[in-house]
Structures are given as C-alpha cells and as structure tokens.
N, C-alpha and C positions, 0 to 999 in steps of 0.2 A: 391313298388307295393302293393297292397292291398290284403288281403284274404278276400276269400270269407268263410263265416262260417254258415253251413247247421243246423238249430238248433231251436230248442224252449226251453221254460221256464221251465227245469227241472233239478236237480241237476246235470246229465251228462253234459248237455247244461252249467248250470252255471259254470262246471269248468272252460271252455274253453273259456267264456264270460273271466272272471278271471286272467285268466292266458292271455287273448291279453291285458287285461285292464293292467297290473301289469304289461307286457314289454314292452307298451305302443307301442306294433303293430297294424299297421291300416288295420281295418277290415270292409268290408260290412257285413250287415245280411239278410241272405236267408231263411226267416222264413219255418217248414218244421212242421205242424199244424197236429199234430199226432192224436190227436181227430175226425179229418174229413179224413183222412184217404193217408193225402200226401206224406208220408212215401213209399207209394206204387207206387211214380209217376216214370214213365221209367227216367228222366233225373234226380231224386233223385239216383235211383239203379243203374244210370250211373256210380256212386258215390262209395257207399256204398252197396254191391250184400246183406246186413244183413238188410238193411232198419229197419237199427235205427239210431237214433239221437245220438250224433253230428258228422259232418264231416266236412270236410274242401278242400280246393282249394287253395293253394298257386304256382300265375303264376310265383313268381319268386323262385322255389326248388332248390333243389342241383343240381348245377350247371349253376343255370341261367335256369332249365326247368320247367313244370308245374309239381306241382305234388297234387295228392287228396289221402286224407287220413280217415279211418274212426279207432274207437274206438278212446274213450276220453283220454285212457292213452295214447297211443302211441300219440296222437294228443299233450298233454304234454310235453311227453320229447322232439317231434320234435321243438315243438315252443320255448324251455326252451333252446335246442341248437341251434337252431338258433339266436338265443336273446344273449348268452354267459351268462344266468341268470337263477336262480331258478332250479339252477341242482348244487351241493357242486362240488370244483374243488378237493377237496383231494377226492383221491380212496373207501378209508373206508366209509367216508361220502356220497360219490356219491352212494355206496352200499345199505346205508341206509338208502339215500332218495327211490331209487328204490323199496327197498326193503319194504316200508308201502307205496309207491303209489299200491303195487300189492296186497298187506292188502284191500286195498280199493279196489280194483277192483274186487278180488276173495273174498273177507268178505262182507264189509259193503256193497256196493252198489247191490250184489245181497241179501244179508240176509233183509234187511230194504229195498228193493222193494217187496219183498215175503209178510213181516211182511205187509208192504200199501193194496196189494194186496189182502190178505187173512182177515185185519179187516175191508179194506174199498169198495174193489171194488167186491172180487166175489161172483157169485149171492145165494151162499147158507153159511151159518157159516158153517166152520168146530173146531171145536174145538181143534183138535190136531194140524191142522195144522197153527190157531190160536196160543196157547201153544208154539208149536215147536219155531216161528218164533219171539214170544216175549221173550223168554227163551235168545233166540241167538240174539236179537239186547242186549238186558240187559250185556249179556257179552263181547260183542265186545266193549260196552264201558267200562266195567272192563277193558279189553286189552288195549284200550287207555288210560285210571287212570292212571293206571300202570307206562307206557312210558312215560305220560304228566308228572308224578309225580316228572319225574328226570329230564327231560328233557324239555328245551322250546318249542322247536317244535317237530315235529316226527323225522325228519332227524338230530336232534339235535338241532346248536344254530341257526341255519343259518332256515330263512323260506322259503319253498322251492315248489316244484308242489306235494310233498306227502301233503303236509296243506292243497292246492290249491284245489286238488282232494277229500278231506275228506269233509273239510268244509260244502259244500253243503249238504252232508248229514247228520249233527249232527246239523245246523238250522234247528227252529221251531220240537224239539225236542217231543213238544206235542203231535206231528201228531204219534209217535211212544210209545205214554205212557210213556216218558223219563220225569225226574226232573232232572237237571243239578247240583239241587244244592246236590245231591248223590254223583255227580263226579267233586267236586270243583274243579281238574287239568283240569280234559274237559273242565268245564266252565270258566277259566281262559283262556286256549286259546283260548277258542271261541268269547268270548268277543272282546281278543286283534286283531284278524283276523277279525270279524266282525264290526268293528271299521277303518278300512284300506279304504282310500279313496277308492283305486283300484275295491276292492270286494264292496263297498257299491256300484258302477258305474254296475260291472258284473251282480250283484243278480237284477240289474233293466233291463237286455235287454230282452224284450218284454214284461215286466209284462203287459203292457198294452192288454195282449192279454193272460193270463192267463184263464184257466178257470174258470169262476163262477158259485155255486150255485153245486146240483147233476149230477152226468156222466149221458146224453142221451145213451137210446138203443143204440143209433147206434156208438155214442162213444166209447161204451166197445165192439162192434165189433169191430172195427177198430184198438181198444187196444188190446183185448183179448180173441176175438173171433176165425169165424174158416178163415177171412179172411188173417186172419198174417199167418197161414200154408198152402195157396195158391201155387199152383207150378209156379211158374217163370221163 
C-alpha cells in the first residue's frame, strides 16, 4: 500500500523524500505549499495539530491499521523499521545512529534555520542574533569534522537515517556562509551521500515547485508572521 507523504521542498521534507526513496517504499506526494499558507488547512492539522511539514499517512501501520505521523525524525525511524533498513541491528550501533539523528534534530536543523531566518528572511538585521547563529552553524560543523574524521558515517560504518536526516542540511552549504573545503570529512561525506542514486531521486520531489526569486509579503506571513500563532 502506498503512503501518503504531507510535504514540500525543504530539508525536513527532503529527508523523508530520501529515506522512501532509499527503502524503495511506495509513496504518493501531497504537496502542503507553506508559502501560500496550506499548512493551516483543517485536513492538514487533521494530521499534524504542529502544522509543519512533513508528515505522513501509512494505511498499512502496525498491525495492518492506518496510522499518521508528524515530525521528520520519528517519521525516520518509523519507516527505517518498517523497511528492517537504515537503523544498525547491533545495540551500540543502533544507539548511535539514534543518537546524531537527535544531533540533527535538536542542533542543526533548528541552529541553521535560525542562521536562514535571521540573514535571510527577517525584516530587520540583527546583528547578534546574526553573530549568534553563524557562530553556532560554524561549530556544528566542527562537531561533524570531528565524528566524519573517524568515522564513515555518523552511526559509524554502516549509512544510516542519522546521514539521511543531516544531509539535507549541510547541501548548498553557501546559503549558510559555509566552505566545505574547511571541513574535508564533511565534505567527503557529502559528496559520497550526494552522489547516491536514492538522494539524487529525494532532493528532486517537488523542486519543480520550489520557490523562485524573493519571499512575497504575504509569504513571510504565512512563514513568519503572526498568522502561525493563530489559535486553533
């Protein structure tokens, strides 16, 4: 049976493109166009009560019932066991996949949308908070140096949904004032991950619907304004 996959073109979205592409589960795509504002739509938040992207719909869940899921990690590991892939069977391993998918999800993915947000999207510079946010993506990728340096993947040798999960956000490195070539282990892995049939397949669902050009007013409402603190 097919899942259904609540999502658009952004690196939360692309993990999950990634990770069906890589288990080679069959998935529709429910495009959910956060710019215009369909994030807000009641049979979205039927979904997801966070209305954000991504989520999911699998009619056939544990036990043969439906079941719908939102955030991108847990959407991961669900699919990574049900697939019997991209999760280490040995213990220790399994630990330390888990353990930098949560890196990713409490580090990078909120530090390096802060860092987006504050040199690209809000409507006045702040400088500290400018500072603050380049400081801490610069280091996050020290943290990965570091771990890449010894190790092939994060979770070790085996490549796994902690790669799945990163990856998206240490592409197009520019957008964050990164050179890759500071962290030859980053960039080594990123190359060999970005080079993966599966992920070249993932990093393309929906690009055709990416946005171009600068955010409309009404866009960065939709993103960032005071309509996401709505009561619902």
């Amino acid at each position: 049976m097919t899942i259904e996959v609540w999502t658009w073109p952004t690196p939360n979205g692309h993990k999950v493109h990634i990770a069906l592409e890589e288990l080679d589960l069959p998935y529709t795509v429910v495009p959910v166009n956060i710019g215009a504002g369909e994030q807000f739509r009641d049979d979205f938040l039927a979904i997801t009560p966070n209305h954000r992207i991504p989520a999911i719909v699998d009619p056939d869940g544990p036990g043969g019932k439906p079941l719908s899921l939102f955030e991108s990690g847990a959407i991961l590991v669900y699919l990574a066991e049900k697939a019997g892939r991209l999760v280490p069977a040995d213990p220790a391993a399994r630990y330390a996949c888990l353990q930098w998918l949560m890196f990713q999800m409490g580090g990078v993915g909120p530090m390096f949308g802060q860092y987006g947000h504050f040199h690209s999207y809000a409507p006045e510079r702040i400088p500290y908070a400018m500072d603050r946010y380049a400081k801490e993506v610069q280091r996050l990728h020290r943290v990965l140096e570091k771990r890449l340096s010894g190790s092939e993947y994060l979770a070790g040798d085996e490549y796994s949904i902690a790669d799945i999960a990163t990856f998206p956000w240490i592409r197009l490195p520019e957008r964050r004032g990164i050179d890759l070539a500071h962290y030859p282990a980053v960039q080594r892995w990123h190359d060999a991950i970005a080079a993966r049939p599966a992920v070249r397949r993932g990093v393309e669902v929906l690009s055709e619907r990416q946005r171009r050009g600068p955010m409309t007013d009404q866009e960065r409402e939709n993103m960032f304004g005071a309509t996401q603190f709505k009561v619902r």
